[in-house]
C-alpha positions in Angstrom: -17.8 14.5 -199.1 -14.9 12.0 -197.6 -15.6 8.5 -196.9 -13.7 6.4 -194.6 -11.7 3.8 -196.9 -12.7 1.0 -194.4 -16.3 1.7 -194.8 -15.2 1.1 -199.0 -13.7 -1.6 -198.2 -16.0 -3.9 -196.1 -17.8 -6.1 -198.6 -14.7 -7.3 -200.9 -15.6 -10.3 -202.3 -11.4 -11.7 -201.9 -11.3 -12.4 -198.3 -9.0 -14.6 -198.5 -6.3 -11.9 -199.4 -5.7 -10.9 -196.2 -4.6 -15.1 -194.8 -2.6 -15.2 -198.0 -0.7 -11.8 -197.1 0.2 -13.2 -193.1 1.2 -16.4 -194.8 4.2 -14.5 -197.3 5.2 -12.1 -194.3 5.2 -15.4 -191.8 8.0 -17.3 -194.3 9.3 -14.2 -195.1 9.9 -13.7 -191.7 10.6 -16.9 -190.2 13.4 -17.1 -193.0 15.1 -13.9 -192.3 14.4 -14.3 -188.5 12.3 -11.6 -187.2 9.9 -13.9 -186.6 8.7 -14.8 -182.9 6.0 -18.4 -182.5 5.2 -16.5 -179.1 5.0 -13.4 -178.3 3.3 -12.9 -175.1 6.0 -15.7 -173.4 8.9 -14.0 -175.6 8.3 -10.3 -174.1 7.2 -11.8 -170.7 10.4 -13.8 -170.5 12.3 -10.4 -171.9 10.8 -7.6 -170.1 8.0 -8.9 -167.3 5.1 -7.8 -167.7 3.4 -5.2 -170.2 3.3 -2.0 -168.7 0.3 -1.5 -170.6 -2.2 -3.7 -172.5 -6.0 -3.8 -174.7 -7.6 -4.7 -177.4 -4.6 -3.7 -179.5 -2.1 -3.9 -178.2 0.8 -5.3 -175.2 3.2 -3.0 -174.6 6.6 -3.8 -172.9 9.2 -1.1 -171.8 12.8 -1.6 -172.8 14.4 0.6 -169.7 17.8 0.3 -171.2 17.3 1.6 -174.4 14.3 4.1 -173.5 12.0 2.5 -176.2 8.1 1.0 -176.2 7.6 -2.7 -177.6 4.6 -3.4 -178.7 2.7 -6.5 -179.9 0.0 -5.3 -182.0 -2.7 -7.5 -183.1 -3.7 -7.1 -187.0 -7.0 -8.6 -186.7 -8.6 -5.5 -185.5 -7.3 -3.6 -188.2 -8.8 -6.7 -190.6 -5.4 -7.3 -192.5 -1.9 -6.4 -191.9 -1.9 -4.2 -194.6 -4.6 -1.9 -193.4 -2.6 -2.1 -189.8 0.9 -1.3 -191.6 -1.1 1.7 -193.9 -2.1 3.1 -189.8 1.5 2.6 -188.7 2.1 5.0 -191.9 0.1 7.4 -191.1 1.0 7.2 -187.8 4.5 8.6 -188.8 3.4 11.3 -190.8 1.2 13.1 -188.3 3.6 11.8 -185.0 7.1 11.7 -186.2 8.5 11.9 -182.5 6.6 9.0 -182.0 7.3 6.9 -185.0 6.2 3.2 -184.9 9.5 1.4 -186.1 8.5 -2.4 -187.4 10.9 -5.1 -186.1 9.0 -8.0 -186.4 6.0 -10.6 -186.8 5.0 -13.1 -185.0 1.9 -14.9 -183.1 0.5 -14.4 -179.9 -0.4 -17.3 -177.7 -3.6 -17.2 -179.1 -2.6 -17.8 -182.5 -3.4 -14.0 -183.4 -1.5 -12.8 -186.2 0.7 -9.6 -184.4 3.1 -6.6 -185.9 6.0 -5.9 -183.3 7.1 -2.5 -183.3 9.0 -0.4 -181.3 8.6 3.3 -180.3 10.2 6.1 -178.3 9.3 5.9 -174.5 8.5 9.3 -173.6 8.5 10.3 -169.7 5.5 12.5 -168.5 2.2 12.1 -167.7 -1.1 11.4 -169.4 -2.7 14.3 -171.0 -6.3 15.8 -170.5 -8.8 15.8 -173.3 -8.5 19.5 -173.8 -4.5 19.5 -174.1 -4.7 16.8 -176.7 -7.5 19.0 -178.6 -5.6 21.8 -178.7 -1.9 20.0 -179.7 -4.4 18.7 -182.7 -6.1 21.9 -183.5 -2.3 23.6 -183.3 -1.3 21.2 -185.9 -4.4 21.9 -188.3 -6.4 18.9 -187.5 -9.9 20.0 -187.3 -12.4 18.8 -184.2 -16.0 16.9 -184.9 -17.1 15.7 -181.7 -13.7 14.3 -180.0 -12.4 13.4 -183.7 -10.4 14.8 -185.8 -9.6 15.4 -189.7 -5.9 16.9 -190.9 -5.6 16.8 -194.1 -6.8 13.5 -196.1 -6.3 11.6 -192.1 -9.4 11.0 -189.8 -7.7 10.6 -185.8 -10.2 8.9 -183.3 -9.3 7.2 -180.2 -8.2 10.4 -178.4 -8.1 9.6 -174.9 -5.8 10.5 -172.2 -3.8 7.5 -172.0 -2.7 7.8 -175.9 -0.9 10.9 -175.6 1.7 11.7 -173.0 2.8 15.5 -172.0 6.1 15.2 -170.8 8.0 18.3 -167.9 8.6 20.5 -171.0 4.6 20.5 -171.8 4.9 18.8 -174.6 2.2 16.9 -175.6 3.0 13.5 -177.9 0.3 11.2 -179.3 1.6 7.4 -178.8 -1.9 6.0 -179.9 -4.6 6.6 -181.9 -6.9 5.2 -184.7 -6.2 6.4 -187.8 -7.5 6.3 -191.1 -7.2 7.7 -194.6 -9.7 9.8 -196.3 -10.2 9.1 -199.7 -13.2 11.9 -201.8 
């Protein structure tokens, strides 16, 4: 039987690993400057306003180069590293959709956040079904709206996190992802 590694995770008795990790990447980052103190007044300033936003994520269109920013938030993943191992995984499954890392920074809130961008695809949100069968087509197996591939459990599915574009196409842009571990 698989178990979800978050589920193995919860419980360790270092929680300070995760602070000490943000810390590293933050002078890392500030010294090499891909670092941003702001991000929601950065983007806003940059691009407007988010064409999309949640829990996760703001995410900022970038017309001229046909490319997604997004801020993401780590603290819903519980550490960067767990949020970086999604972006991972991410790219394995949805290659045309590949979450490229660009920065760190802090949102207004003081939220520790992983900028990213991604390729902007034109279409239109698909349905339930499409994105069940682009998943089945690609091995992943169906249990009740989620899905396993391989040693990768995909939840999340909902029509605004995959796009069909006019060639009926179907690309996931956003899911949550996990690895499986026996």
């Amino acid at each position: 039987r698989c178990k979800r590694t978050d589920s193995q995770e919860r419980g360790n008795a270092d929680d300070t690993l995760p602070l000490q990790v943000d810390a590293i990447i933050e002078t890392f980052a500030k010294k090499h400057s891909f670092w941003i103190d702001n991000t929601d007044t950065y983007f806003h300033n940059l691009y407007d306003s988010p064409i999309s936003f949640g829990s996760e994520s703001n995410v900022y269109l970038d017309v001229n180069r046909k490319l997604v920013v997004k801020t993401i938030d780590t603290e819903l993943y519980g550490s960067i590293l767990k949020a970086l191992q999604r972006f991972v995984i991410h790219n394995t499954l949805f290659p045309e959709t590949s979450l490229n890392v660009i920065g760190f920074g802090r949102s207004q809130f003081g939220l520790f956040e992983i900028i990213a961008e991604q390729p902007y695809i034109e279409g239109r949100f698909a349905t339930i079904e499409e994105i069940s069968q682009e998943l089945e087509r690609i091995g992943a197996i169906n249990q009740n709206g989620d899905f396993i591939i391989g040693n990768f459990f995909i939840s999340d599915i909902k029509p605004k996190n995959a796009i069909i574009n006019i060639d009926k196409k179907i690309f996931i842009i956003d899911s949550y992802l996990e690895l499986l571990t026996k």
